[in-house]
N, C-alpha and C positions, 0 to 999 in steps of 0.2 A: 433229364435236364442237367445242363453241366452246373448250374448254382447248385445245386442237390447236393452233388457229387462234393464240390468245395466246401457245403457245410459240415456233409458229413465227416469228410478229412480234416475241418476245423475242431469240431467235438472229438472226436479222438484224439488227437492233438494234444485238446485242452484236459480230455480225459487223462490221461497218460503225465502228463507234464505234474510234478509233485511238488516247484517249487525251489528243490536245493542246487539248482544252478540257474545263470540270468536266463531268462526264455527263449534269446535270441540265441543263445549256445545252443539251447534244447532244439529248435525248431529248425538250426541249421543239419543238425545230425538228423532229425529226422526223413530231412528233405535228401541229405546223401547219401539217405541205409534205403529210400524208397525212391529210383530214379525215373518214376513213370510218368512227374508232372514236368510242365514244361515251364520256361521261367515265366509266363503269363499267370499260369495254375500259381503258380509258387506266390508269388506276388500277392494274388486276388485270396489266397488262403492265410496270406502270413497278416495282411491287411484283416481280413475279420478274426482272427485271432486276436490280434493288438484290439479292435474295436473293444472286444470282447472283457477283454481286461480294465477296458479305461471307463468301462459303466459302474467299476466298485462295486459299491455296496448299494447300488439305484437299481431300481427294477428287478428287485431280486425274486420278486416271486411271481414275478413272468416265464411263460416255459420254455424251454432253450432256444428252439428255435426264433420265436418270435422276439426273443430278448436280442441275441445274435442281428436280426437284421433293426431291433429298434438302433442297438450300438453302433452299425454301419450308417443308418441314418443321419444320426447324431454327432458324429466322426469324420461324416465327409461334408465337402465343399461344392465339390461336383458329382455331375452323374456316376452311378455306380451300377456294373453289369449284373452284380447280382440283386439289388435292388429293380432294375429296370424290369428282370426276369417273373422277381418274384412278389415284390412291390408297388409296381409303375405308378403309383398315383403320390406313393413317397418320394418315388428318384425324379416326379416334377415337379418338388418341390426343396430337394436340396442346398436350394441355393439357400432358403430363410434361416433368420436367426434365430440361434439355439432356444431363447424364451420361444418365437411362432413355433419350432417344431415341436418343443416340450409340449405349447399347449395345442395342437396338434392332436397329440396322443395320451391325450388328457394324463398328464403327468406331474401334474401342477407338486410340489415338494420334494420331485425325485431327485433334482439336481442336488440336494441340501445332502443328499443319503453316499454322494460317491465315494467320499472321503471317512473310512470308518472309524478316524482317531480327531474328529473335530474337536472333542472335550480336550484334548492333549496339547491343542494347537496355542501357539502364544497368541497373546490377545489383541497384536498387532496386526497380526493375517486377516485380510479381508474372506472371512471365510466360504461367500456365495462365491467373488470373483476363483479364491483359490480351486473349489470343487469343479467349478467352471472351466479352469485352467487344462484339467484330466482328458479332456472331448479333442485336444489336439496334441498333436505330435511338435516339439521344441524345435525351435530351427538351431542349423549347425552354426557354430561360429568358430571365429579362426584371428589369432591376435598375430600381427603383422609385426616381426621383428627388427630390431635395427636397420635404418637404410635399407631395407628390402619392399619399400611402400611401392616404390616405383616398379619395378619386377614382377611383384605378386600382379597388379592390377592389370599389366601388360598380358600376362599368361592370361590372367581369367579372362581378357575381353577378348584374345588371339582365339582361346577355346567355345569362346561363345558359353559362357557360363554365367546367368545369372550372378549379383551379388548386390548389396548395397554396404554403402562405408557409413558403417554405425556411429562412430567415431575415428580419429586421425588412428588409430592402431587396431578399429576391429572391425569385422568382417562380418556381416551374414548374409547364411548362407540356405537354400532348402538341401534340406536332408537326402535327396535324391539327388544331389549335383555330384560331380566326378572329379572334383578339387582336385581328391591325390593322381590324379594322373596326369595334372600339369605344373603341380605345387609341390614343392621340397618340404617336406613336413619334418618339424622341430629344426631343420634349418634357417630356412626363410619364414615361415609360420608356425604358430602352436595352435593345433584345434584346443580350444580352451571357452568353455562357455563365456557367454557376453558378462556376467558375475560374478564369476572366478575371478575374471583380470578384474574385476572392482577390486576384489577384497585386500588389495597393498593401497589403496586410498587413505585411509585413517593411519599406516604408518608415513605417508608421503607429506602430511602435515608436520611432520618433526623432525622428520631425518631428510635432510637436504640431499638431493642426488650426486649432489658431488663428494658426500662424504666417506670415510672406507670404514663401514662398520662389519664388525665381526657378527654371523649369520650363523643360527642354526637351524637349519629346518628338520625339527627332530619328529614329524611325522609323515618323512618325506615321499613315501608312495611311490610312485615312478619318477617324479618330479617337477608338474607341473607349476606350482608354485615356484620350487627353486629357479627354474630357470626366468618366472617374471621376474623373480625378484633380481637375479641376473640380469637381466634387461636394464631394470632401472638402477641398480646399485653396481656398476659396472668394473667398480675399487674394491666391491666387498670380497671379504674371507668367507667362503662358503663351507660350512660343514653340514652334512646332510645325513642321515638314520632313521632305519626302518625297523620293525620287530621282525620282517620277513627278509631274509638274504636273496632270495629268488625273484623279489622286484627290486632290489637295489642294482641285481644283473642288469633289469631294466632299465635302471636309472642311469646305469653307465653307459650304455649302450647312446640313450638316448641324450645325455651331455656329452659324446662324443660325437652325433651330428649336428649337436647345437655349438660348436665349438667351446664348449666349456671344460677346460683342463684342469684349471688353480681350485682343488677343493678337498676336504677331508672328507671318511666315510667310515660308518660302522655301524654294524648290528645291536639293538639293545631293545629290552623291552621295557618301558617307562612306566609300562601297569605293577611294576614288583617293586619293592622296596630294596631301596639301597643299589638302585640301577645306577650305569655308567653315565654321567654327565660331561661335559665339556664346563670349561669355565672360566667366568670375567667374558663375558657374550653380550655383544651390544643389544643384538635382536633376537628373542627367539620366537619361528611362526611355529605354531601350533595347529596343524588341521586335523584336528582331533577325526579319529574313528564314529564315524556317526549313523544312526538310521537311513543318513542318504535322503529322508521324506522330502525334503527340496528338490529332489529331480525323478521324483518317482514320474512325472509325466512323462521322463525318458525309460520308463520299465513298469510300465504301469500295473505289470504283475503283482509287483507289491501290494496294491491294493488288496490281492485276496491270501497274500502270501505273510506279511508281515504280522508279527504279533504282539500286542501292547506289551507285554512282557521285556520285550528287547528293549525298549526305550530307557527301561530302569539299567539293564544292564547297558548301556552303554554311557548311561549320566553315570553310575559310579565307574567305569573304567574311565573315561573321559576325566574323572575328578582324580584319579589315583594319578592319571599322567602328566596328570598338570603340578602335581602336589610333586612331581621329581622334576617337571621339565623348567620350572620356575628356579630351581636352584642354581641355573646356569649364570643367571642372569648377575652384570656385574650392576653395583647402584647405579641408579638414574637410566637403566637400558629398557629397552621396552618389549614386552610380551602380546603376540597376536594370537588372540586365540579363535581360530574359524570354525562351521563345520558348515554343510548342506542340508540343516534340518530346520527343521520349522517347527518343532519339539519345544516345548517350556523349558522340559527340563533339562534337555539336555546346550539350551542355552541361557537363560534368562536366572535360572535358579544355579545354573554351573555358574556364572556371572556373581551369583550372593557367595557361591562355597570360596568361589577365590576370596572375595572381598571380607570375608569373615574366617577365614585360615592363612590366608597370605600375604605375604609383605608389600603387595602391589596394591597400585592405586587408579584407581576406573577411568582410563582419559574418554573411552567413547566407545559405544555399541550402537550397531545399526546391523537393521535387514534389508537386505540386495532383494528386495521381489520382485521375482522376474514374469508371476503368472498374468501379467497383463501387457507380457510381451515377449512370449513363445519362447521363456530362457530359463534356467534354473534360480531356485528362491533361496540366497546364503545368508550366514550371520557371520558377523561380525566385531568381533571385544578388542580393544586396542588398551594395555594398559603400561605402566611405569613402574619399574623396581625403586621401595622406598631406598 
């Protein structure tokens, strides 16, 4: 039976696979060293793998297989082939809501188990709806850049491509649409989760857009942030810094299709003492190195991958870079400090370490939850140099 077949190549898979790369690296190298499935095969194995992962820490002591098709169960929306196959009394009933199918299969407190760092989680997470959140895959989104509203929306509807306009600047989108093959990407749009582009909101209450502040986004990554913030601060001096030189290549790269020329750049590492700062800095964003645990419903590997341990390490590296990146700052400028975690510590309690070591003063924190609307869950600290 070809379900067989797909499980079995699922468990090996997941056999094999250890974790120290994202899965979707792993599973694509798998699939190009083994050319015997077809992209159907591909698909229908890559999908119960993902299932697989996004059950956490629930049903753990169900035996493989049958765990495997409870997660496909649980995971889809529609009929499913291997469900149909091996299931059929399950795949006629896919359509119910996750509580009928939980209790279904008398499940009753498994959902509470997916998430195995709930004790970690700040107190603000709704924690049923967040474990909740794991059972589907995040839709794409895509923030619409200057005067390019009218262009992007003409492609997608020329392409026949699903979308809805979440807002006057954002896009979503299902994760199986073929956007980039009609869309100029970091040109005309930035794929950019729906609350990513939140997180310049609390500086947009203070710094008028018309005004030309000095910007450093000193944990620049590739640079999605810098270039919102380029969007909306379109006078700002941008200065931008990474500890890696090989995604700053990136960064260039990709501020060269976003037309963004006017900017400084340099390597430093803000976890060491007595690192290179810039100075007299109206703004500095901060997107701190973090667990990520905000979008793990986009790599839900983490669930069985991630170890509480990292969390400590990344509240004290997170605390050491703020403790350099803060000195940028000229009086009265203001400091945003972001990550993707949904961590305590490494927001809420990095929130007390600033406010009890640093010359800054708390204008506003907030969390972007996004698990009750298929997008990643950010935080947010806004504050002011005394």
């Amino acid at each position: 039976m070809r379900s067989y077949s797909h499980l079995n190549t699922a468990k090996k898979i997941i056999d094999t696979y250890d974790g120290s790369i994202p899965f979707a690296v792993w599973l694509k190298e798998f699939f190009r060293s083994d050319k015997k499935f077809g992209s159907r095969d591909r698909k229908q194995i890559g999908h119960a793998c993902y299932c697989y992962f996004r059950l956490g820490g629930a049903f753990k002591e169900t035996e493989w297989e049958k765990r495997v098709l409870i997660a496909l169960y649980l995971c889809s929306d529609t009929a499913n082939s291997i469900l149909q196959e091996l299931r059929p009394e399950w795949n006629e009933t896919v359509g119910l809501t996750i509580e009928e199918k939980i209790q279904k299969l008398d499940g009753t407190g498994e959902l509470e188990k997916i998430f195995p760092f709930s004790g970690e989680l700040s107190p603000v997470i709704d924690v049923k709806e967040f474990n909740r959140s794991f059972l589907a895959q995040p839709d794409l989104y895509l923030r619409i850049r200057p005067g390019k509203k009218n262009k992007v929306l003409e492609r997608l509807e020329a392409a026949g491509i699903e979308y809805r306009l979440v807002n006057e600047d954002c896009i979503g989108l299902s994760n199986q649409s073929k956007m980039d093959e009609v869309l100029n990407i970091d040109e005309d749009v930035v794929v950019q989760d729906y609350n990513s582009q939140k997180t310049i909101e609390p500086l947009e209450e203070h710094v008028g857009p018309e005004s030309k502040p000095s910007v450093w986004d000193c944990c620049a990554a590739s640079g999605g942030k810098s270039i919102l913030f380029h969007d909306h601060y379109a006078k700002a001096r941008l200065i931008v810094s990474d500890v890696r030189e090989s995604i700053l290549v990136n960064l260039k790269k990709r501020f060269k299709t976003a037309g963004i020329t006017e900017y400084d750049s340099f390597v430093g590492d803000l976890s060491l003492p007595g690192s290179k700062v810039p100075q007299n800095i109206d703004v500095v964003i901060c997107d701190a190195p973090c667990s990520g645990s905000g979008t793990w419903s986009r790599t839900p590997e983490q669930l069985s991958y991630f170890t509480k341990e990292k969390i400590e390490y990344y509240a004290s590296l997170q605390k050491r870079i703020v403790a350099n990146a803060m000195k940028a700052l000229k009086s009265g400028g203001y400091f945003l400090y972001i990550t993707c975690s949904v961590f305590q510590k490494e927001n809420e309690e990095v929130v007390e370490f600033i406010e009890s070591n640093c010359p800054l003063k708390l204008v506003s924190l907030r969390y972007l939850d996004g698990y009750n609307q298929k997008a990643d869950t950010l935080f947010a600290a806004l504050f002011s140099a005394l």
